[in-house]
C-alpha positions in Angstrom: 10.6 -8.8 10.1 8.2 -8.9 6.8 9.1 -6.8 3.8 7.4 -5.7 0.5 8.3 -3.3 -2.0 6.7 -0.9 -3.9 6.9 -0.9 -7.7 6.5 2.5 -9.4 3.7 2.8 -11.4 3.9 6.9 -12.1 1.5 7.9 -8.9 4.9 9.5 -7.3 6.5 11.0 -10.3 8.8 8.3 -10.6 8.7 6.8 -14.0 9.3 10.8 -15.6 11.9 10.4 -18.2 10.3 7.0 -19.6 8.7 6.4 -22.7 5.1 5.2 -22.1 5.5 2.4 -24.1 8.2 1.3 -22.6 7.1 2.1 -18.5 5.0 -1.7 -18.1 8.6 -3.3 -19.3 10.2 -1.1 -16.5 7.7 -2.0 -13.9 7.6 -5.8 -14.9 11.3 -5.8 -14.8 11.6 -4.6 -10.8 8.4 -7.0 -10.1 10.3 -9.7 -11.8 13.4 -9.1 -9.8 11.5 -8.9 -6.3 10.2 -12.1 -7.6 13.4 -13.7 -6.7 13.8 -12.7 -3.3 13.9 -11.4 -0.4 11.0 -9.4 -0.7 7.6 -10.9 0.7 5.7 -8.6 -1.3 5.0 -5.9 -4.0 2.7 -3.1 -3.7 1.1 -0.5 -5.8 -0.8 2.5 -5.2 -4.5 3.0 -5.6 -4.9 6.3 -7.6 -5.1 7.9 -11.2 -3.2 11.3 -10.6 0.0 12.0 -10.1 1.2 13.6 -6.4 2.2 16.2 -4.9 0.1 17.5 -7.9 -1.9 16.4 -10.5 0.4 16.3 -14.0 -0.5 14.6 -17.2 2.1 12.2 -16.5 1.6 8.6 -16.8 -0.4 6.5 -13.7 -1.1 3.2 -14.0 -4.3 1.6 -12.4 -3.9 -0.6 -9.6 -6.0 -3.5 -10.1 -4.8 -3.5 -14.1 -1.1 -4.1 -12.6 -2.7 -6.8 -10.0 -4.1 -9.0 -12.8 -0.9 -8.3 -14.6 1.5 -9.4 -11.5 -1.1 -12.3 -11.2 0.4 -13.4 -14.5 4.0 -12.8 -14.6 5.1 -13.5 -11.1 5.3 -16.9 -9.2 6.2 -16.1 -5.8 5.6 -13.1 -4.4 2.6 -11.8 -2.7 0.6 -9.0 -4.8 -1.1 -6.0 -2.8 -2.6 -2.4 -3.1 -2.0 0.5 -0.4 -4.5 0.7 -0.5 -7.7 0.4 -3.0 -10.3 2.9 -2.0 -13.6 1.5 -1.4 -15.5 4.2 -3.2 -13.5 3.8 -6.7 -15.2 0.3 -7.4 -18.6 -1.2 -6.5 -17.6 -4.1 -3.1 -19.6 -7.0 -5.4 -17.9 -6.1 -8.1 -13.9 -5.4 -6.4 -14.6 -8.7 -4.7 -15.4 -10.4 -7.8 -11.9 -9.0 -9.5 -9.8 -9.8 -6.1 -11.2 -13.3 -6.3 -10.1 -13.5 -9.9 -7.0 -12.0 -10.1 -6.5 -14.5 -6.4 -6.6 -17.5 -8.8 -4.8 -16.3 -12.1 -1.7 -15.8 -9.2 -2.2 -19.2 -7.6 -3.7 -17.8 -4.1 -1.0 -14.4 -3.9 -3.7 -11.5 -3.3 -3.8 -9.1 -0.6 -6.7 -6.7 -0.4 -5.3 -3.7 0.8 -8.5 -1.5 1.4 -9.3 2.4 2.7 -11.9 5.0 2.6 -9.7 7.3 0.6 -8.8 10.7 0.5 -7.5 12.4 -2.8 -10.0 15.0 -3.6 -8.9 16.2 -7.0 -9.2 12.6 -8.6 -12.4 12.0 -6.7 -14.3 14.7 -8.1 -12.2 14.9 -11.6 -13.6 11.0 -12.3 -17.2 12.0 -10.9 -17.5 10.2 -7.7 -18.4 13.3 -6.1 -16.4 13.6 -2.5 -18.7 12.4 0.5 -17.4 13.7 3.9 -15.1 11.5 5.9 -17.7 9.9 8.1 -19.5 8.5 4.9 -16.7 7.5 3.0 -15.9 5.7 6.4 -19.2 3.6 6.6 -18.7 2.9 2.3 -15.4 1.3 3.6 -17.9 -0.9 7.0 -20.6 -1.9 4.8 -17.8 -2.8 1.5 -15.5 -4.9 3.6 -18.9 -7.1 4.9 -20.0 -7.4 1.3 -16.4 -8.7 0.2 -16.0 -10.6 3.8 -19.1 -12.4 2.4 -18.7 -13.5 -0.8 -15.1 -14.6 -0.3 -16.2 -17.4 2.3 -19.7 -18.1 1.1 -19.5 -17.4 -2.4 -22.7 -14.7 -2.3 -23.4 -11.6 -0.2 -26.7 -9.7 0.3 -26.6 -6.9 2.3 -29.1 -3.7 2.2 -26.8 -1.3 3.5 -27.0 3.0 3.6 -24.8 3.1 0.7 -24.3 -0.4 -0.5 -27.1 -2.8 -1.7 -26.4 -5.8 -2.7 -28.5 -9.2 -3.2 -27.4 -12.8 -3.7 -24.2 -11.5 -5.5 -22.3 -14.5 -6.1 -18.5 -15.2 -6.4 -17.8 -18.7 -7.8 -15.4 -19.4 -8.2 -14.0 -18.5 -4.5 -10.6 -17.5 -3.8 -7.7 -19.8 -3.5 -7.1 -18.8 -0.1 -8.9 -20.4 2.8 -11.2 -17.6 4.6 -11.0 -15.7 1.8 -8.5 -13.4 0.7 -6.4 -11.4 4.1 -7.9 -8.0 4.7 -5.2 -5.0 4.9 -7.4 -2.0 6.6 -5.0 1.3 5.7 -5.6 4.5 7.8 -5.0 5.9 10.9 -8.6 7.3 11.7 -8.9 6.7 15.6 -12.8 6.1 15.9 -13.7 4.7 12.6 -10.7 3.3 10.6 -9.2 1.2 13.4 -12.8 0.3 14.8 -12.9 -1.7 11.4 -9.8 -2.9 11.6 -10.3 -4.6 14.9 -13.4 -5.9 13.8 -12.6 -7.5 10.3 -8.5 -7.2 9.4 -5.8 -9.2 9.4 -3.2 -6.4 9.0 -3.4 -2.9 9.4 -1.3 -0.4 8.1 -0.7 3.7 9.8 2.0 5.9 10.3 5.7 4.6 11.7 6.7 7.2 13.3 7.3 6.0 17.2 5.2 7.7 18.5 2.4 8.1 16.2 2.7 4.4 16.4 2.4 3.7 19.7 -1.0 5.6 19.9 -2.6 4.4 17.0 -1.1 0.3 18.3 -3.1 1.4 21.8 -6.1 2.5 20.6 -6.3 -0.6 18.0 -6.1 -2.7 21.2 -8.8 -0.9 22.8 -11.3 -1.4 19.9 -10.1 -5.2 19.8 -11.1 -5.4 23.9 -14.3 -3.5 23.3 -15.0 -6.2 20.3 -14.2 -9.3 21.6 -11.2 -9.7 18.9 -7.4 -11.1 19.0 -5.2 -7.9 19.0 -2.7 -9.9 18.9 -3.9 -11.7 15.5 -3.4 -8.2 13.6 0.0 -7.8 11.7 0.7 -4.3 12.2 2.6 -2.6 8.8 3.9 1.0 7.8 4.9 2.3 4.4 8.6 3.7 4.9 10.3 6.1 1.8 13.8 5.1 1.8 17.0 6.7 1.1 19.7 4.6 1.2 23.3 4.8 0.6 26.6 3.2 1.9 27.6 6.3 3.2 25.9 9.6 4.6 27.3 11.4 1.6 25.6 9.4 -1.0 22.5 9.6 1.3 23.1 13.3 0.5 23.4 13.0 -2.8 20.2 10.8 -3.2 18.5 13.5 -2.2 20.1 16.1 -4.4 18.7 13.9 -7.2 15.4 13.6 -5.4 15.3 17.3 -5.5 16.3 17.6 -9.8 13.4 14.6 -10.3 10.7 16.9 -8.9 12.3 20.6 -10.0 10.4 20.2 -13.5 6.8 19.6 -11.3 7.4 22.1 -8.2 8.9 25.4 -7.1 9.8 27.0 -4.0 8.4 25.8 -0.9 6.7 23.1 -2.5 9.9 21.8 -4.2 11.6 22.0 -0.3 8.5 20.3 1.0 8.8 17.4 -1.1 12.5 16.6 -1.0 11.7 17.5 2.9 9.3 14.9 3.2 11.9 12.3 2.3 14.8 13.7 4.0 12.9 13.9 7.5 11.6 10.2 7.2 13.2 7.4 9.8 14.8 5.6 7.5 17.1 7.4 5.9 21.1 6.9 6.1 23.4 3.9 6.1 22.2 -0.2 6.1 23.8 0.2 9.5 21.2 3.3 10.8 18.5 2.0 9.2 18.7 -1.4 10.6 18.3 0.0 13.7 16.0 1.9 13.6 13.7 -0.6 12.1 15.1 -2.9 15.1 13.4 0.0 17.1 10.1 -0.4 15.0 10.0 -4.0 15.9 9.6 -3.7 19.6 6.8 -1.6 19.1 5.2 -4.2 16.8 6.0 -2.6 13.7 6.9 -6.5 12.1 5.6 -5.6 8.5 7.6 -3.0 6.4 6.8 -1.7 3.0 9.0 -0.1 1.4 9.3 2.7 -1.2 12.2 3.9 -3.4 11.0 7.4 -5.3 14.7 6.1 -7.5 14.0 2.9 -8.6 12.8 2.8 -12.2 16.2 4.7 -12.8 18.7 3.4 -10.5 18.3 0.2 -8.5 21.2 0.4 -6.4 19.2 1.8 -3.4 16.7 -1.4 -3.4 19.6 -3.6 -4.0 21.5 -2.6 -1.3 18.7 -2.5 1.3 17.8 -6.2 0.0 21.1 -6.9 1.0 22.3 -5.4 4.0 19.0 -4.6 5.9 16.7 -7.8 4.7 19.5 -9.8 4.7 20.0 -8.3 8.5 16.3 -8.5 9.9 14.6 -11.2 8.1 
C-alpha cells in the first residue's frame, strides 16, 4: 500500500495557536520531515476558508504551497485534493502545473474536481453554477490540460472553456504529461471522467461506499473502452492514533478543546464526531487491519490526515512507524 500525508495549511483549523509569520516554517518543517520517508506523498487542500465554518483564520493557497514544495523538497511527490477546476482558467492551471512539475524535478500530481464550497465560491465572485455545469467545467478543463501537457498547445471551443493554440513550452518533466487525480464520488459525471481521462481516482473509504463507487467506475471503463484496472484507486482517511485506546480517547478530547473556540453544541459534537466515527481510528494494530481490509477492495492508495500535527507529531510519527512500516 501507497501513502501520502497531508500537511496543514489552516483549511481544517489546524494551525490556530500559531503565529502567521511563523505557520510556512511549521508547514515546511512536517513537509521537510515527510521528505525523508516513508511517505509517498504530501497533499494540501484546494480552498481559501476555513471549515466547518468560515473564520478569519489563516488558509494558505494551494498552488502557492505547490511551487513552494517544488523548491524545498527532493523526494516526495507534491499533490492537491483536489484543485477545483472553476478557481483557475485550465490554459492557465496547466501552464502553473507544468511549471511548478519542473522547479520539483517531475514530482506533480494534479489532483482535480468540480468543487463544492459555496461560501468561498460566491465570497471570491465565481458565482456558484449548478452541479451539472461545474461538472462539464471539470470535462472540458481536463481536455484543455490533457492537451497541452503532451503536445505543448490546446485549442478547444468548448461551452464554457475556449481556448486557441495555448501553448505550454516548456512541457512537463513527466512523460504523458503530468498523472490526472479525478476527486469525487458523483456516479454519472465524476467517475464517467475518471474512466475516461485519470490515472487515480479518489472517493469515500468507507467499505461499502467503496465498493459501489469501485463498481460503477468499472462500468464506465467497459462502456469506454478503458483499463479499469490501470486506475489507482485512493481515499483521504482522518486519523486518530494512539498506542492505546485511552490515548485514542484522549486525542479526541483535545480534538474537541481545538475546535471549542470555533463551534458550540451540536456542531462542536458533529465535528469531534466526524473524527471519532472514521475507520481508522484506534491502535497501529486496528488500524492496520482495517486498512488490510481496504486493500482487498482495491483501496492501495491512502492519504492521510492528522487534524494534530502542527502541534504534536507523535500521531504521524507513530503511524509512519507501526502501520507504514507494517503495509508498505
Amino acid at each position: 500500500m501507497r501513502f501520502g500525508l497531508f500537511v496543514p495549511q489552516g483549511w481544517r483549523l489546524d494551525l490556530v495557536g500559531i503565529d502567521p509569520a511563523h505557520q510556512w516554517q511549521t508547514m515546511l518543517d512536517i513537509a521537510t520531515a515527510a521528505d525523508t520517508g516513508p511517505w509517498e506523498s504530501i497533499w494540501v487542500y484546494d480552498h481559501f476558508h476555513t471549515v466547518p465554518v468560515p473564520t478569519e483564520e489563516a488558509t494558505h493557497e494551494a498552488w502557492s504551497l505547490m511551487a513552494a514544495y517544488a523548491a524545498t523538497t527532493s523526494r516526495v511527490r507534491l499533490g492537491q485534493m483536489c484543485t477545483c477546476m472553476g478557481y483557475r482558467n485550465p490554459a492557465y492551471l496547466a501552464k502553473q502545473a507544468a511549471t511548478v512539475d519542473l522547479i520539483s524535478g517531475g514530482r506533480v500530481e494534479m489532483g482535480i474536481g468540480a468543487g463544492w464550497y459555496e461560501h468561498e465560491w460566491k465570497a471570491y465572485g465565481y458565482g456558484f453554477p449548478r452541479a451539472g455545469e461545474r461538472l462539464a467545467m471539470l470535462d472540458e478543463g481536463v481536455q484543455i490540460m490533457s492537451q497541452m501537457w503532451r503536445t505543448g498547445s490546446a485549442t478547444l471551443d468548448g461551452e464554457h472553456y475556449k481556448v486557441d493554440g495555448a501553448i505550454c513550452r516548456p512541457l512537463p518533466l513527466q512523460e504523458n504529461g503530468i498523472p490526472l487525480w479525478i476527486a469525487g464520488g458523483g456516479e454519472k459525471k465524476t467517475l464517467r471522467v475518471a474512466a475516461r481521462y485519470a490515472s487515480y481516482t479518489n472517493f469515500d473509504g468507507t467499505p461499502d461506499v467503496f465498493d459501489r463507487k469501485s463498481e460503477i467506475l468499472a462500468g464506465h471503463c467497459r462502456d469506454l473502452g478503458t483499463d479499469f484496472d490501470a486506475i489507482t484507486r485512493s481515499a483521504n482517511y482522518n486519523v486518530v492514533i494512539g498506542e492505546t485506546e485511552a490515548e485514542v480517547s484522549d486525542k479526541l478530547d483535545r480534538i474537541r478543546e481545538q475546535y471549542r473556540p470555533f463551534l458550540s453544541g451540536d456542531a462542536l459534537d458533529g465535528a469531534v464526531e466526524s473524527f471519532a466515527s472514521g475507520p481508522l481510528v484506534g491502535t497501529p494494530e486496528q488500524i492496520v487491519e482495517k486498512l488490510r481490509a481496504a486493500e482487498k477492495q482495491g483501496m492501495t492508495y491512502a492519504i492521510i490526515y492528522f487534524v494534530e500535527s502542527a502541534h504534536d507529531r507523535s500521531g504521524m510519527d507513530l503511524f509512519a512507524e507501526k502501520v507504514i512500516g507494517e503495509l508498505s
